[in-house]
N, C-alpha and C positions, 0 to 999 in steps of 0.2 A: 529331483525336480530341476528343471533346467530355468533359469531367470532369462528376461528381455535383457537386464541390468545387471549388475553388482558390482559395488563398492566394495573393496577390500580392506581389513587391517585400517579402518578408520577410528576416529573416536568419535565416537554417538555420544549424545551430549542432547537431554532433553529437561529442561528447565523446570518444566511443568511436573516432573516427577523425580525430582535431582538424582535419573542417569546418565550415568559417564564411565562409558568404558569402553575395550579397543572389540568392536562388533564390526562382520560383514551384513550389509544390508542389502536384498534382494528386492526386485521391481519388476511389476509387470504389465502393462498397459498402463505404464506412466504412475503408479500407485506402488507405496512400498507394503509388501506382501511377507517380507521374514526379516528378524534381527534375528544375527544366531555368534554363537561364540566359535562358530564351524565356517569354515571358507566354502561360501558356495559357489557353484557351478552356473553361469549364464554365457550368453549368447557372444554379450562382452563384458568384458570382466574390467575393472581399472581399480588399480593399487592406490589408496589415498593414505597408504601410511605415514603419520606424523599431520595430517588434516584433519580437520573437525565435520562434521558432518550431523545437522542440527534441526530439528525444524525450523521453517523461514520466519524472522522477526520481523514485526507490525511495528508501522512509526505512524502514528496516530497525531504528528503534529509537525508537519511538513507546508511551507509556503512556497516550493521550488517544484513545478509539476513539466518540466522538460523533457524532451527524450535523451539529450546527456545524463541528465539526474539521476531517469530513471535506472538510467545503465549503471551509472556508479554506486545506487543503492542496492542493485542486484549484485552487484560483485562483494559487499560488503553483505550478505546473507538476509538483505530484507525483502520479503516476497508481496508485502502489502503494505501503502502508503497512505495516506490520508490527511484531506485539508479540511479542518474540522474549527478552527479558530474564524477566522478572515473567511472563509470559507467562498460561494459564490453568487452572484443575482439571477445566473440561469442555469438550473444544475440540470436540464436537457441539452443546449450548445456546449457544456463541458464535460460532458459525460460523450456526447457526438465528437469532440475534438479529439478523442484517444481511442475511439471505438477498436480495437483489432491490432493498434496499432504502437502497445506498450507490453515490455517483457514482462512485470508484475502486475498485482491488482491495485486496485486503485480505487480513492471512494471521498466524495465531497459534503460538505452540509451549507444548505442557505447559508448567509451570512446575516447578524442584523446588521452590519457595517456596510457591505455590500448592499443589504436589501436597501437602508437609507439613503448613499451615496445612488441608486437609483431615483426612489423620488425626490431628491434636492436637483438632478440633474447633473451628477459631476460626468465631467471625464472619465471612459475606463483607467483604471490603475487601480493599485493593490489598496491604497489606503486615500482616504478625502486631502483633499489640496485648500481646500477653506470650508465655511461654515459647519465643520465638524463640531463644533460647541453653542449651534442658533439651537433656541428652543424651539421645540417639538408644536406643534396645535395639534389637537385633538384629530382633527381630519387626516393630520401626515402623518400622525399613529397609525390610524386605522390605513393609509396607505402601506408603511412598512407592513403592518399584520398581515396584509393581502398579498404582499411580496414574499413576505416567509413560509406563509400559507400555500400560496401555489408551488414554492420551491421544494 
């Protein structure tokens, strides 16, 4: 079988089943189709002897969502990123601001922080600039709720 792909002489390294060993990995319409202990044959071939070669790691607590970032999180082997803390007050305009136009995946949640800092009226920015500690009324509750709820 001829591959689209193959990595050579790499070490496969998969966490989720603790293997680690020097495998060629064949690919084909963008999908890995063979690990083998045999050199296979593709269309192009590239040697990663002494490389690792892994499935891509998830960083599930990222407050840095740039297109610098994103690049230097892809070169360190992470394929999916996510702002899950702090998270955001419109997760349509931020899901629209990267639409096609980031090398990994990517993924946000409401924020209550965010949701609040909306009905107090702050400024955008990452975190509240005052009345971060004013008590709540019942009615700015059910605001928040309606902000996490739509998000």
């Amino acid at each position: 079988m001829e591959y689209d792909l193959v990595f050579l002489n790499g070490r496969v390294i998969n966490p989720e089943t603790n293997f680690d060993a020097i495998r060629s990995v064949g690919i084909i319409d963008g999908s890995i189709v063979s690990i083998s202990e045999e050199n296979l044959k593709g269309k192009v071939e590239i040697d990663i002897s002494n490389l690792i070669i892994c499935p891509g790691f998830i960083d599930v607590h990222s407050h840095e969502h740039s297109d610098e970032y994103y690049t230097l999180k892809c070169q360190d082997g992470v394929t999916s990123i996510f702002e899950l803390e702090v998270g955001t007050d419109d997760v349509d305009l931020w899901y629209a601001e990267r639409d096609n136009k980031t090398l990994i995946n990517y993924g946000v949640a409401i924020g209550h922080i965010q949701a609040r800092m909306k009905v107090f009226n702050h400024p955008p920015g990452f975190l509240p600039h005052s009345d971060s500690s004013a008590a709540l009324q019942p009615d700015r509750i059910d605001e928040i709720k309606k902000e996490i709820e739509y998000g």
